[in-house]
PDB file as gemmi writes it, atoms N, CA and C in Angstrom:
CRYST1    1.000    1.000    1.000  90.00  90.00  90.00 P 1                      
ATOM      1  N   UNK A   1     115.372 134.553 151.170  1.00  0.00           N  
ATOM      2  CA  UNK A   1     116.363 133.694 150.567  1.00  0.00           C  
ATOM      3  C   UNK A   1     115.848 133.224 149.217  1.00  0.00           C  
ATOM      4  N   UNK A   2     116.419 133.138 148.387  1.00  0.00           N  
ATOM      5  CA  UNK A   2     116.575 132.228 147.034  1.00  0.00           C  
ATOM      6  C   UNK A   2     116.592 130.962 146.619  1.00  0.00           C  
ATOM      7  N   UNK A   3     115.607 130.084 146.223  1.00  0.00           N  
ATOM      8  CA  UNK A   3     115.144 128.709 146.009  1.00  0.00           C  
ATOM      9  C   UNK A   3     114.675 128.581 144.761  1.00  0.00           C  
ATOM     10  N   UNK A   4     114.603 127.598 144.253  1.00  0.00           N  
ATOM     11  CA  UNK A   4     114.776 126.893 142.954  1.00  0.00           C  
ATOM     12  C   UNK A   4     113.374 126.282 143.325  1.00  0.00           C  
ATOM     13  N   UNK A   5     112.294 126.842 142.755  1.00  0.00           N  
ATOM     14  CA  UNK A   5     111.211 125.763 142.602  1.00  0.00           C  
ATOM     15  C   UNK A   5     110.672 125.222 141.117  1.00  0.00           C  
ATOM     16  N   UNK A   6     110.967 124.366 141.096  1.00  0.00           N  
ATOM     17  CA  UNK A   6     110.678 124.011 139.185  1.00  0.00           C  
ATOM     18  C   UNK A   6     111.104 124.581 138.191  1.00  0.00           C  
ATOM     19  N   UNK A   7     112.431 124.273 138.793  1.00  0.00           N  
ATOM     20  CA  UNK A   7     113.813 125.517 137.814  1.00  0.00           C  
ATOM     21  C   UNK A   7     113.404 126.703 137.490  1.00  0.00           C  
ATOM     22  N   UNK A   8     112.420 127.689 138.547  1.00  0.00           N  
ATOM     23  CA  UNK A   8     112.131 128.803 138.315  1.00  0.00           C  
ATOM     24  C   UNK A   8     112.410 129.592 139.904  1.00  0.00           C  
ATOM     25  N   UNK A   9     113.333 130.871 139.941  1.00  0.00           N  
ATOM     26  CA  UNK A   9     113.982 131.217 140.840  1.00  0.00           C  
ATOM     27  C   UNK A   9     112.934 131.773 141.386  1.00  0.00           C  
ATOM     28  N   UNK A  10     112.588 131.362 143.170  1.00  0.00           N  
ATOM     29  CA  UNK A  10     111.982 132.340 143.896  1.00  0.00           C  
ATOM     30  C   UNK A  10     112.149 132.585 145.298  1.00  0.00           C  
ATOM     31  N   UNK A  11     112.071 134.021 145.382  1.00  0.00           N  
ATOM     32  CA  UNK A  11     112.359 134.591 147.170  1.00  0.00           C  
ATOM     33  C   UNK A  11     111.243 134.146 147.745  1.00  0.00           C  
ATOM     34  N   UNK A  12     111.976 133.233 149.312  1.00  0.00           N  
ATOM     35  CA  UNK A  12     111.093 132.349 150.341  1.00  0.00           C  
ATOM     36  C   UNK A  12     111.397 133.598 151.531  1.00  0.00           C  
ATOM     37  N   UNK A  13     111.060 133.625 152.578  1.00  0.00           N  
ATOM     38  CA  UNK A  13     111.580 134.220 153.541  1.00  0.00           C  
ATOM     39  C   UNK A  13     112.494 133.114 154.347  1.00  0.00           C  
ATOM     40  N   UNK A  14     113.521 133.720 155.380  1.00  0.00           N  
ATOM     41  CA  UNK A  14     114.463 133.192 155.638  1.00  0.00           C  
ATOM     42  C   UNK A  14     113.686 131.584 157.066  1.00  0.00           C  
ATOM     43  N   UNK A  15     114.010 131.131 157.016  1.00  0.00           N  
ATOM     44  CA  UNK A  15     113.163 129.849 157.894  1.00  0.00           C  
ATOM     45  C   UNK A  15     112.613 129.093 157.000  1.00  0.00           C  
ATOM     46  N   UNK A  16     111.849 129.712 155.623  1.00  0.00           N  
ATOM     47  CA  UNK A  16     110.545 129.062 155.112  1.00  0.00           C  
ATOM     48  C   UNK A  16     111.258 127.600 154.952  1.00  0.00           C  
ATOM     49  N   UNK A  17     109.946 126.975 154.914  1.00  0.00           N  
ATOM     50  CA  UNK A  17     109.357 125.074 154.993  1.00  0.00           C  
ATOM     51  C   UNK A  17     109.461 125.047 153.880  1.00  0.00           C  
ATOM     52  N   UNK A  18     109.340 123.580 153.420  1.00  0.00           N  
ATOM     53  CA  UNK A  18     108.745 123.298 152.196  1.00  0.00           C  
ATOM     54  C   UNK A  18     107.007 123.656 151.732  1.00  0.00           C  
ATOM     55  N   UNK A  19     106.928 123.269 152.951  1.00  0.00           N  
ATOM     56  CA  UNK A  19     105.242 123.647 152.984  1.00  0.00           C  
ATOM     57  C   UNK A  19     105.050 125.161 152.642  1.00  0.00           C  
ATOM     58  N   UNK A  20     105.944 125.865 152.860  1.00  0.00           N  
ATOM     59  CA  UNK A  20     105.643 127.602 152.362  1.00  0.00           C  
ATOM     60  C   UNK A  20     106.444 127.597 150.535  1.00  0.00           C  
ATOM     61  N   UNK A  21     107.148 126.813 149.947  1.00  0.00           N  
ATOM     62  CA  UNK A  21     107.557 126.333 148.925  1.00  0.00           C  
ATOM     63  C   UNK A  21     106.087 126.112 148.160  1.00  0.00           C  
ATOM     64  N   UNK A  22     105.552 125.017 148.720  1.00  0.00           N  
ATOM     65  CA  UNK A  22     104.255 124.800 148.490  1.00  0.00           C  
ATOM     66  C   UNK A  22     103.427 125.650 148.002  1.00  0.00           C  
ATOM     67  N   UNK A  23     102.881 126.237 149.308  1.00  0.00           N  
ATOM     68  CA  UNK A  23     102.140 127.850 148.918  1.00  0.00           C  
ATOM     69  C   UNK A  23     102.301 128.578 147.586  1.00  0.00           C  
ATOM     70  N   UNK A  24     103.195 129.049 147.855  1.00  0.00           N  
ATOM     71  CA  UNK A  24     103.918 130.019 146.906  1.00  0.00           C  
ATOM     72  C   UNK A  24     104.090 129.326 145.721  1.00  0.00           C  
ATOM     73  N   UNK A  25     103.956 128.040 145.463  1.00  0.00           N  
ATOM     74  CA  UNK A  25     103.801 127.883 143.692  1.00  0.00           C  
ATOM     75  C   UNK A  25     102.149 127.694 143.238  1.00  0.00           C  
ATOM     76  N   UNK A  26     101.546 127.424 145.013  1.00  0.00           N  
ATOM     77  CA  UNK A  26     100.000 127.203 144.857  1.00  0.00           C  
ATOM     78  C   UNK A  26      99.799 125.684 143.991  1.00  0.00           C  
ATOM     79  N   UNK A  27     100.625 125.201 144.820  1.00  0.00           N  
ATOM     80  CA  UNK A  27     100.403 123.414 144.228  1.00  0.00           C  
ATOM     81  C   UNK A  27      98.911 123.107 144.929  1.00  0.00           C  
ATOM     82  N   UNK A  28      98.598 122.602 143.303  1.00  0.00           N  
ATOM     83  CA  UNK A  28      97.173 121.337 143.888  1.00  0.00           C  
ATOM     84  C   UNK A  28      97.402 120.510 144.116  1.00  0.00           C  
ATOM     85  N   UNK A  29      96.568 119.208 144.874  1.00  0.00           N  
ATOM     86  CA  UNK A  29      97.004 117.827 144.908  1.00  0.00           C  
ATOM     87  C   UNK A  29      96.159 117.051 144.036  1.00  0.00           C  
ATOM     88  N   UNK A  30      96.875 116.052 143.239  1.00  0.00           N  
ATOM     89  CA  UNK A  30      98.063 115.211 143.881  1.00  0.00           C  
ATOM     90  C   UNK A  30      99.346 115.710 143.369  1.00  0.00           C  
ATOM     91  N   UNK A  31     100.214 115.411 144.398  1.00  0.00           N  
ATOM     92  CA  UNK A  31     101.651 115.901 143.754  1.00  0.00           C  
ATOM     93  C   UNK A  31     102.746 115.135 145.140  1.00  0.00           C  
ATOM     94  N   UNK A  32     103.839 115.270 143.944  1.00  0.00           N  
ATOM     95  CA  UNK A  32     105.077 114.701 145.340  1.00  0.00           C  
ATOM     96  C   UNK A  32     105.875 115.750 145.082  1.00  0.00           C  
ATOM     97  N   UNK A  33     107.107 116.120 146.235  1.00  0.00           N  
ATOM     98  CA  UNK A  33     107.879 117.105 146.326  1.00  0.00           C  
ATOM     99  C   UNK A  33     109.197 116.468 146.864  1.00  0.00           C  
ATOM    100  N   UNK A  34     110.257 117.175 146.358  1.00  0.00           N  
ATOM    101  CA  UNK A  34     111.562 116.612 146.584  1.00  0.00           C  
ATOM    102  C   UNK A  34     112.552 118.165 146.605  1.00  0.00           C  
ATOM    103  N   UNK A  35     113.550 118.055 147.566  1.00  0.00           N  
ATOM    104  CA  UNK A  35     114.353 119.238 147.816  1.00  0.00           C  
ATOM    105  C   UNK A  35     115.481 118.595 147.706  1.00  0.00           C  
ATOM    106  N   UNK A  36     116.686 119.020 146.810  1.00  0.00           N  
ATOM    107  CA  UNK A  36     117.833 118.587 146.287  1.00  0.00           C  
ATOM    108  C   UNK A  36     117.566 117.234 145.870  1.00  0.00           C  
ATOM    109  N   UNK A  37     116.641 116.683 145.051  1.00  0.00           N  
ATOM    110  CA  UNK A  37     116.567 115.404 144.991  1.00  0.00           C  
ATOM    111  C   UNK A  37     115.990 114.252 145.601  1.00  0.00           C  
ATOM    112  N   UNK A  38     116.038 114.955 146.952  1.00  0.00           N  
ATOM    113  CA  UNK A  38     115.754 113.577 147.584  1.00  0.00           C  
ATOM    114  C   UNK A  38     114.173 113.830 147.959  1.00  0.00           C  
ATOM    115  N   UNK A  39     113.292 113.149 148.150  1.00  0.00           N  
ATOM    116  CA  UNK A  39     111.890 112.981 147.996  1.00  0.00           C  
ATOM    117  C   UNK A  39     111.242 113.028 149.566  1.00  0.00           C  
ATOM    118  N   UNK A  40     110.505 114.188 149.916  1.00  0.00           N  
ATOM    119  CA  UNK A  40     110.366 114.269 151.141  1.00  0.00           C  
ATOM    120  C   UNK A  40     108.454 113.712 151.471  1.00  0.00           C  
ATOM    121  N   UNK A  41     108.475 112.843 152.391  1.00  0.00           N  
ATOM    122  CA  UNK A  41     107.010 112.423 152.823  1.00  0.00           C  
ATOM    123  C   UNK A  41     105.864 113.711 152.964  1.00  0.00           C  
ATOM    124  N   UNK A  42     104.729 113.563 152.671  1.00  0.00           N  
ATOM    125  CA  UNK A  42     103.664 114.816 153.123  1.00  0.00           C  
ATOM    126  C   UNK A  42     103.351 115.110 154.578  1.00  0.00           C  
ATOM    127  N   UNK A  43     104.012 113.883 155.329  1.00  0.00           N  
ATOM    128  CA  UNK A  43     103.750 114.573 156.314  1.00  0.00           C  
ATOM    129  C   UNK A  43     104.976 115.366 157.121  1.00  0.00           C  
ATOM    130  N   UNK A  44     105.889 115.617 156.248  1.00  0.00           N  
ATOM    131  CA  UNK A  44     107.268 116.238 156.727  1.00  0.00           C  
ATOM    132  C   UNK A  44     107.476 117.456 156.202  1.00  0.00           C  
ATOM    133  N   UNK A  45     106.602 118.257 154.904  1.00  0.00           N  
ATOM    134  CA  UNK A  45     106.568 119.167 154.415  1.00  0.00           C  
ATOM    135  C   UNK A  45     106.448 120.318 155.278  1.00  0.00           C  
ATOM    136  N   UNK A  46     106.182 120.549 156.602  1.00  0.00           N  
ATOM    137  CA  UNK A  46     105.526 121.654 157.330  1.00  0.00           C  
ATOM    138  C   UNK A  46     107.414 121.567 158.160  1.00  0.00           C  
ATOM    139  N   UNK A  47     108.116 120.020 158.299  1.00  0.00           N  
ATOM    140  CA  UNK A  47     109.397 120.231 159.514  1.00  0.00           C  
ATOM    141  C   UNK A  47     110.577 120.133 158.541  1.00  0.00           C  
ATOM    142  N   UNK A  48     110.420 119.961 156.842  1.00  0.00           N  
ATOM    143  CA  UNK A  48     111.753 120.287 156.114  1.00  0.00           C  
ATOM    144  C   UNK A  48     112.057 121.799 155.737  1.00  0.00           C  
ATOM    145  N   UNK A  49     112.684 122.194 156.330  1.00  0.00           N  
ATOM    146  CA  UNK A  49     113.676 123.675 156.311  1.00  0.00           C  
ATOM    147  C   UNK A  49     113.943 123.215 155.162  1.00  0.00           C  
ATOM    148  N   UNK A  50     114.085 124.976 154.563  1.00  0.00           N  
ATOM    149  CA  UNK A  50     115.245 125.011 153.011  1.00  0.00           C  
ATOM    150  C   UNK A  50     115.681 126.106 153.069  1.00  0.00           C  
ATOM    151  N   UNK A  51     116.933 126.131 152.778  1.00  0.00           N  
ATOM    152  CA  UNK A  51     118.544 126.949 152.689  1.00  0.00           C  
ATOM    153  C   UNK A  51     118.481 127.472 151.355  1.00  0.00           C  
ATOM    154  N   UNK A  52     118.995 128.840 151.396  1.00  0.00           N  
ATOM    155  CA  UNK A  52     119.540 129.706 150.156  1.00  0.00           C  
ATOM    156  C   UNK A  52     120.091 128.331 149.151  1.00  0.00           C  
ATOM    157  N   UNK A  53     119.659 128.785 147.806  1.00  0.00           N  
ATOM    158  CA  UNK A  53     120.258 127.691 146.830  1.00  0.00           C  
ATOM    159  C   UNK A  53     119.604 126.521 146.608  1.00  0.00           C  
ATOM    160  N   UNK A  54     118.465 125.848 147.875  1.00  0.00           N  
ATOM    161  CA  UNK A  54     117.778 124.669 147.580  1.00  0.00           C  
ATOM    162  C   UNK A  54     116.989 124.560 146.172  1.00  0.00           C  
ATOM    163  N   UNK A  55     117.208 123.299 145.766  1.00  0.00           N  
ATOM    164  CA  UNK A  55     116.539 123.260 144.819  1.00  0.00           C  
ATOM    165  C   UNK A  55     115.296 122.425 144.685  1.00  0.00           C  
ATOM    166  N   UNK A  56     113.925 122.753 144.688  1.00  0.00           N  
ATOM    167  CA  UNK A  56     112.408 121.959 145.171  1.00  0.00           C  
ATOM    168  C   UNK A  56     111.837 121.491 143.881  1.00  0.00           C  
ATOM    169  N   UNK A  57     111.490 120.190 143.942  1.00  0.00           N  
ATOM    170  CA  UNK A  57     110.628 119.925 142.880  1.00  0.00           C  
ATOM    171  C   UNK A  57     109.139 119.339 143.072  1.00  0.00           C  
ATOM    172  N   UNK A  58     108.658 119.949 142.637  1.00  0.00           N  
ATOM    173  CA  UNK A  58     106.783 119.751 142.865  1.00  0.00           C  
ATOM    174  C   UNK A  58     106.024 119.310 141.439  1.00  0.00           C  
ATOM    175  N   UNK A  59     106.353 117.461 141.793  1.00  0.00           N  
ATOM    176  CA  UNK A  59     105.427 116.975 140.571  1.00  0.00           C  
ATOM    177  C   UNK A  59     104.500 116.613 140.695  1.00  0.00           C  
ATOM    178  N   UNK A  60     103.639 116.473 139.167  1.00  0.00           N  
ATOM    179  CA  UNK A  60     102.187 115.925 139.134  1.00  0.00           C  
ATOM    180  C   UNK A  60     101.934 115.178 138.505  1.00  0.00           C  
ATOM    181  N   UNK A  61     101.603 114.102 139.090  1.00  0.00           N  
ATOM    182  CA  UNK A  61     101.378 112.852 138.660  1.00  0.00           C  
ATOM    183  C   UNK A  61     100.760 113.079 136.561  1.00  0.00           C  
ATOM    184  N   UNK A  62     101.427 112.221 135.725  1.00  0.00           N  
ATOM    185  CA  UNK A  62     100.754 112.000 134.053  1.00  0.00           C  
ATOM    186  C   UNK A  62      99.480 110.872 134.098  1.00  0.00           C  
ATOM    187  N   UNK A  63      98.717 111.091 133.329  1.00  0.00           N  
ATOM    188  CA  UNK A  63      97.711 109.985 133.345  1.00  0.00           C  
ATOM    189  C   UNK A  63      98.056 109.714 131.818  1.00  0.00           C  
ATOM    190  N   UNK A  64      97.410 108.586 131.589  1.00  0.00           N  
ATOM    191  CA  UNK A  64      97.694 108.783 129.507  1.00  0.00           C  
ATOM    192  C   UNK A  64      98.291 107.452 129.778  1.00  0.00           C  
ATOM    193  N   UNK A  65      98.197 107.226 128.190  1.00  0.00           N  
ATOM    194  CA  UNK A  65      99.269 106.184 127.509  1.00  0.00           C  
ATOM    195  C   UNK A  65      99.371 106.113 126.147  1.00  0.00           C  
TER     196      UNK A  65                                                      
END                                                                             
């Protein structure tokens, strides 16, 4: 299936988690992740399913000022 990870299109297999979202962009930590927006806990990343079309965002924290 087809997912949106950091407005860059990529094939998940059909079931995949966020946690396989994960993988596959090879996020380091620290970071937070959100699927259509809404902001999912770390420890829910392995039981949130994503559907053809989801769109995932995997940020990383700015330091600076």
């Amino acid at each position: 299936m087809k997912v949106i990870i950091n407005k860059q299109e990529h094939e998940l297999a059909t079931g995949a988690t966020l946690a396989d979202a994960i993988a596959a962009l090879e996020a380091r930590p620290p970071f937070a992740a959100a699927v259509n927006t809404a902001f999912v806990p770390k420890t829910q990343y392995d039981l949130q399913p994503l559907h053809e079309g989801d769109r995932v965002e995997i940020i990383s924290p700015v330091t600076g000022g």
